[in-house]
VOPAGU-2260 file (C-alpha; in pm, 1 decimal, decimal comma):
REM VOPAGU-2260
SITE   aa  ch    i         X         Y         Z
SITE  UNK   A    0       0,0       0,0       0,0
SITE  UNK   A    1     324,2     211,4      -9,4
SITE  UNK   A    2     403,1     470,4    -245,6
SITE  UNK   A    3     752,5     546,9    -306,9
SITE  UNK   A    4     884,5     858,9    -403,0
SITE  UNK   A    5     881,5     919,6    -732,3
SITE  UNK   A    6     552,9     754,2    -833,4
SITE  UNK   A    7     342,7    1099,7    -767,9
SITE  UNK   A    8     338,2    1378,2    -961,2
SITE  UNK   A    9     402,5    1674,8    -804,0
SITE  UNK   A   10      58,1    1811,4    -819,6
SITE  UNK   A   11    -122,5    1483,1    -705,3
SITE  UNK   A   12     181,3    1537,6    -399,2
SITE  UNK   A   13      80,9    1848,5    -296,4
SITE  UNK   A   14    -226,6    1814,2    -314,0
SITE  UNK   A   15    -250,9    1516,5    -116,0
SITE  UNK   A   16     -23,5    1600,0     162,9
SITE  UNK   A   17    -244,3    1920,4     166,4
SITE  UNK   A   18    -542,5    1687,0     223,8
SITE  UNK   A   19    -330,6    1426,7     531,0
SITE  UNK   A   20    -222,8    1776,4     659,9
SITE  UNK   A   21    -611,6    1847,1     685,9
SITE  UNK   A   22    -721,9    1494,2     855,3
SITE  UNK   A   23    -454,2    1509,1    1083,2
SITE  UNK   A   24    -549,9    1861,7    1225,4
SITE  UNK   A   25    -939,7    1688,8    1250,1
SITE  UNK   A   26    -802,8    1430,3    1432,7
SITE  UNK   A   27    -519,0    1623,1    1675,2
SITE  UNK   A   28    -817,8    1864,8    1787,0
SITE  UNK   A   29    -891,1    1858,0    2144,4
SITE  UNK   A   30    -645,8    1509,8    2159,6
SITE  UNK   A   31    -687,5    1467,4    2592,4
SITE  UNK   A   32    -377,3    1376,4    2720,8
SITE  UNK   A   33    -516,6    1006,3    2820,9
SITE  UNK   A   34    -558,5     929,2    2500,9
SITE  UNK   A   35    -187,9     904,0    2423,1
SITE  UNK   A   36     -97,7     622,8    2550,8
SITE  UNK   A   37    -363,6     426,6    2323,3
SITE  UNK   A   38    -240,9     606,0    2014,8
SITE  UNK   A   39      94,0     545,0    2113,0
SITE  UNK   A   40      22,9     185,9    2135,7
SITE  UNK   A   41    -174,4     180,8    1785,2
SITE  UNK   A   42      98,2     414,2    1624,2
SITE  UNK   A   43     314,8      84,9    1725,0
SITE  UNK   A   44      87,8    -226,8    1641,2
SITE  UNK   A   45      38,9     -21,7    1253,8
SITE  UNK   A   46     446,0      53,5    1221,3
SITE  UNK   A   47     513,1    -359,0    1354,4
SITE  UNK   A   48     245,7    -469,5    1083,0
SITE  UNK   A   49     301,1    -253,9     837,4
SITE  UNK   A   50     680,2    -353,3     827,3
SITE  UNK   A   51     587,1    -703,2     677,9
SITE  UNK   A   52     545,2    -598,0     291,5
SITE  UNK   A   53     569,9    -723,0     -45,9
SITE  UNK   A   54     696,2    -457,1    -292,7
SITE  UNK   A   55     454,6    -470,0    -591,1
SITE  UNK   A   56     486,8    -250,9    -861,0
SITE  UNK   A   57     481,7     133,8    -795,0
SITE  UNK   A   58     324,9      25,7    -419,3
SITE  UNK   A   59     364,9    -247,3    -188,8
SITE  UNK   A   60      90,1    -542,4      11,6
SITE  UNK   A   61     103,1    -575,4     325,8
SITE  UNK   A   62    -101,3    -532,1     658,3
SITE  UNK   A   63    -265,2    -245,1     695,2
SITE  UNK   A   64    -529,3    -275,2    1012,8
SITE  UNK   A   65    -732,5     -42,1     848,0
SITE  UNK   A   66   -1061,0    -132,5    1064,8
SITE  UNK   A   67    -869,3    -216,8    1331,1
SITE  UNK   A   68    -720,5     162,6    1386,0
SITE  UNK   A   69   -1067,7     310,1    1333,4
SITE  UNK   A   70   -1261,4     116,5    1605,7
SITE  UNK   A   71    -981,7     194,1    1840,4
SITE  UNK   A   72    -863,6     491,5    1778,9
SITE  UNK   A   73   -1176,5     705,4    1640,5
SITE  UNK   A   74   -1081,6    1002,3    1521,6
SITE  UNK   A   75    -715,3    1010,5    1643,9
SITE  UNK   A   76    -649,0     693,3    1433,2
SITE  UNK   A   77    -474,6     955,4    1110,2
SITE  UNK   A   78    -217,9    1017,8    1401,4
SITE  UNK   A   79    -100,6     676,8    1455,7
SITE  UNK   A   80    -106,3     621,9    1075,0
SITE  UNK   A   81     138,6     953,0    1024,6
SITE  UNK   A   82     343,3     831,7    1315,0
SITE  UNK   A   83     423,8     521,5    1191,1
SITE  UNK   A   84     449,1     615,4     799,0
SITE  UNK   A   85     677,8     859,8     912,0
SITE  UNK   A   86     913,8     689,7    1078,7
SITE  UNK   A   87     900,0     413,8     813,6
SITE  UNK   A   88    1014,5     662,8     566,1
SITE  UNK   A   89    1271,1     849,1     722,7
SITE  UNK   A   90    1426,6     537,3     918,0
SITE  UNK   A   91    1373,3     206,6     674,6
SITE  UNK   A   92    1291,2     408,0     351,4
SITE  UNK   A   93     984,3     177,2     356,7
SITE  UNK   A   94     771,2     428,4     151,0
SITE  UNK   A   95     887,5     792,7      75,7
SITE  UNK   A   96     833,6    1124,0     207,7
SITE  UNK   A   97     704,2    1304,6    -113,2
SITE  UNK   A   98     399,5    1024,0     -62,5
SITE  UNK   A   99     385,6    1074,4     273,7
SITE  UNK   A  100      31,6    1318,2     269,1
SITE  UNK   A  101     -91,5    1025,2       6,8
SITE  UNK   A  102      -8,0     693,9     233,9
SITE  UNK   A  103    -131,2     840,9     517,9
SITE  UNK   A  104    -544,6     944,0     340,8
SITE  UNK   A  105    -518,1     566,0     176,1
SITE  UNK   A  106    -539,7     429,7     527,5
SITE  UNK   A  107    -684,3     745,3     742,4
SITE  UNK   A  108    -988,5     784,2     550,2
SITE  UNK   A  109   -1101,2     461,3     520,0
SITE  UNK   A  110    -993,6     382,9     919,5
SITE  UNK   A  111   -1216,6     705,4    1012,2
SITE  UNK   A  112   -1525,7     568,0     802,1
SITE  UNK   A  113   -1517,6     223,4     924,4
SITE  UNK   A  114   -1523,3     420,0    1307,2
SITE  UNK   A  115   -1824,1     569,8    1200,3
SITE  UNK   A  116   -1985,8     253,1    1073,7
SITE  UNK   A  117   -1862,2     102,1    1374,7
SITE  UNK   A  118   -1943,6     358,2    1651,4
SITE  UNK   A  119   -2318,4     401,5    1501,4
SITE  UNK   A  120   -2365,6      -4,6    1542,3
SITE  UNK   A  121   -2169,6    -156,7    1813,1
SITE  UNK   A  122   -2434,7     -43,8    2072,4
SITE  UNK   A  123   -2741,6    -207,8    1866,5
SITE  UNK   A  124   -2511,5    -540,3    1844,3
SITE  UNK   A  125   -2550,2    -870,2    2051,9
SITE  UNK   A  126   -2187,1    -974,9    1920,2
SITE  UNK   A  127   -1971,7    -731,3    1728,7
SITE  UNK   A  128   -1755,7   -1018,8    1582,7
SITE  UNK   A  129   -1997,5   -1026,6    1209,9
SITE  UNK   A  130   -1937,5    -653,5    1222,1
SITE  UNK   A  131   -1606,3    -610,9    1309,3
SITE  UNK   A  132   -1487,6    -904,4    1045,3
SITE  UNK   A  133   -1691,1    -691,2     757,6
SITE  UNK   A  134   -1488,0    -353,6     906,5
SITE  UNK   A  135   -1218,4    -546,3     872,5
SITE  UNK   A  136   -1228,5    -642,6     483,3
SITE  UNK   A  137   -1429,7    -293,2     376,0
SITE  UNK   A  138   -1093,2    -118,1     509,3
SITE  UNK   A  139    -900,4    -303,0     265,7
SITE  UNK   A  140   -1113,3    -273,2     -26,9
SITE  UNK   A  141   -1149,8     148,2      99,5
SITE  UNK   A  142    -749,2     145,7      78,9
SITE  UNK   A  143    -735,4     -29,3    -210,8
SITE  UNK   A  144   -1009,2     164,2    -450,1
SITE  UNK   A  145    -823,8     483,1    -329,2
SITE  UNK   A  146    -476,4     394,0    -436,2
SITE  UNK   A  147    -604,7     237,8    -770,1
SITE  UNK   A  148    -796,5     596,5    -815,2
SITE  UNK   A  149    -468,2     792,1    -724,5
SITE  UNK   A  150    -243,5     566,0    -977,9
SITE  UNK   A  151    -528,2     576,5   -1247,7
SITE  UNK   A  152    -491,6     985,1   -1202,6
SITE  UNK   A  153    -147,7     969,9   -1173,7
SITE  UNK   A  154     -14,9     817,3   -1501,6
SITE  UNK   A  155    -242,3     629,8   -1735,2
SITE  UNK   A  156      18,4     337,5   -1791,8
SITE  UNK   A  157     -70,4     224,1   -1467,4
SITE  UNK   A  158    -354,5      29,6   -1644,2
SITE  UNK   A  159    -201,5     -56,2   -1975,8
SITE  UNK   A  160     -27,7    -398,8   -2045,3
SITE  UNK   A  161    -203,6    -760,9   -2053,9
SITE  UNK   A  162    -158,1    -789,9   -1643,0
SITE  UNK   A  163     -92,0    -368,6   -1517,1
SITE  UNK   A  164       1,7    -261,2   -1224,4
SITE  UNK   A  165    -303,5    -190,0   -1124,3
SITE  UNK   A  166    -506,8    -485,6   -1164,6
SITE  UNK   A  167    -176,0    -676,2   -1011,3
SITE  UNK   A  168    -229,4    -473,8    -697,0
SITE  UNK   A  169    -645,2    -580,4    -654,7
SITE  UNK   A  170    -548,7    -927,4    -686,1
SITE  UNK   A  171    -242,8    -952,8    -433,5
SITE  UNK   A  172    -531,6    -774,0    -190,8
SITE  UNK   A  173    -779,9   -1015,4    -233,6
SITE  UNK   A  174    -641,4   -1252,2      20,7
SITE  UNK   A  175    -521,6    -973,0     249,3
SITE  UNK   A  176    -891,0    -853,7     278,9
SITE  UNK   A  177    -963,8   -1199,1     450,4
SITE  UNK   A  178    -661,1   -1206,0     663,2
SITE  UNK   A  179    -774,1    -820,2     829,5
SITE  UNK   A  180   -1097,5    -944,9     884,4
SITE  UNK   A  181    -984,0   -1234,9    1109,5
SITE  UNK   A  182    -741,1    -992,1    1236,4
SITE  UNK   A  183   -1013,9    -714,5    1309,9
SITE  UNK   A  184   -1255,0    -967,1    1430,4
SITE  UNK   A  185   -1022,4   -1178,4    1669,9
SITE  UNK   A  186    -875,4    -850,8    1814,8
SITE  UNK   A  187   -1221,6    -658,6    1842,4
SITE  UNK   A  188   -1362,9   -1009,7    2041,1
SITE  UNK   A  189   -1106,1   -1032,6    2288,2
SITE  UNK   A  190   -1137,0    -656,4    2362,1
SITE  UNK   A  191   -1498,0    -677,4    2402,9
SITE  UNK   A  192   -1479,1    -962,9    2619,0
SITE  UNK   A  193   -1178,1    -844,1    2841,2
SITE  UNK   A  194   -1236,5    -447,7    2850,3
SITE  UNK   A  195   -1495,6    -382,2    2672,4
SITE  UNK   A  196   -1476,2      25,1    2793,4
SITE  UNK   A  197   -1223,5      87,2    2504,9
SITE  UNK   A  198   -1488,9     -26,5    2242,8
SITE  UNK   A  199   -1780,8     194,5    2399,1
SITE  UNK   A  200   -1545,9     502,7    2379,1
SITE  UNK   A  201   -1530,7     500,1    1980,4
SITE  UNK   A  202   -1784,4     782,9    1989,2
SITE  UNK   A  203   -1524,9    1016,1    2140,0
């Protein structure tokens, strides 16, 4: 889900770290000062996950805990997102810093709509284990329609050849959309069985 630099141009760049520089000052408004620890904790799960990657093309697969960082996180989840793209970038030069704004809206805005989803259901639901599982796969195909509509805006040749880049990058995806919904679900269950506080505070 990484794009290096280079694969922008620099409109789409700017413009896109315009946009992350937008969803992070949404999410950093009014951040309490107990809510740190959690996002530090996130910012850490996401940089640990997102280390294990396949390069693929002009991106990358790997995990992205999409769902995951919503439910938790709410609206703070963008900041544990930049946190850990960041240091990816400058440290491992898993990524790049010119796509820095883009990497972080592929996984921000689909995190902060699968909160929403989440936060408007989890109250009405006997077991959140269906819902969370379905979070967990919509976050991947949300991350993965935006990056094939940045690379289809980007350059055109993106979808040319008899297998492109593009359709490459749905198809490695596919199985990863299974794998974060038993991730989402498995983690969401034994948090609502073992402190199940942390879910009802989504709405924050």
């Amino acid at each position: 889900m990484h794009l290096a630099d280079g694969v922008l141009s620099t409109e789409m760049a700017v413009a896109t770290t315009v946009g992350a520089a937008g969803i992070l000052a949404y999410s950093l408004y009014q951040t309490k000062e107990e809510e740190i620890p959690k996002i530090s904790l996130m910012s850490a799960v996401f940089f640990t996950f997102a280390m294990f990657s396949l390069p693929l093309g002009p991106s990358s697969v790997h995990p992205l805990l999409t769902a995951l960082l919503g439910i938790i996180l709410g609206r703070r989840a963008p900041i544990a997102v930049f946190i850990g793209l960041f240091i990816q970038a400058a440290v491992f030069q898993h990524g790049g810093i010119t796509t820095l704004g883009v990497n972080t809206l592929l996984i921000s805005l689909p995190a902060l709509l699968c909160w929403q989803i989440f936060s408007r259901s989890y109250h009405r639901e006997k077991s959140p284990y269906i819902l969370s599982g379905f979070l967990g796969g919509l976050g991947v195909v949300l991350s993965v329609g935006l990056l094939v509509m940045v690379l289809w805006a980007t350059d055109i040749r993106y979808t040319q050849g008899v297998v492109s880049n593009i359709q490459l990058i749905i198809v490695s995806h596919i199985p990863l959309m299974f794998v974060e919904g038993g991730i989402t679900t498995f983690a969401v269950g034994f948090i609502h069985k073992s402190r199940k506080t942390v879910l009802g505070s989504v709405k924050g």
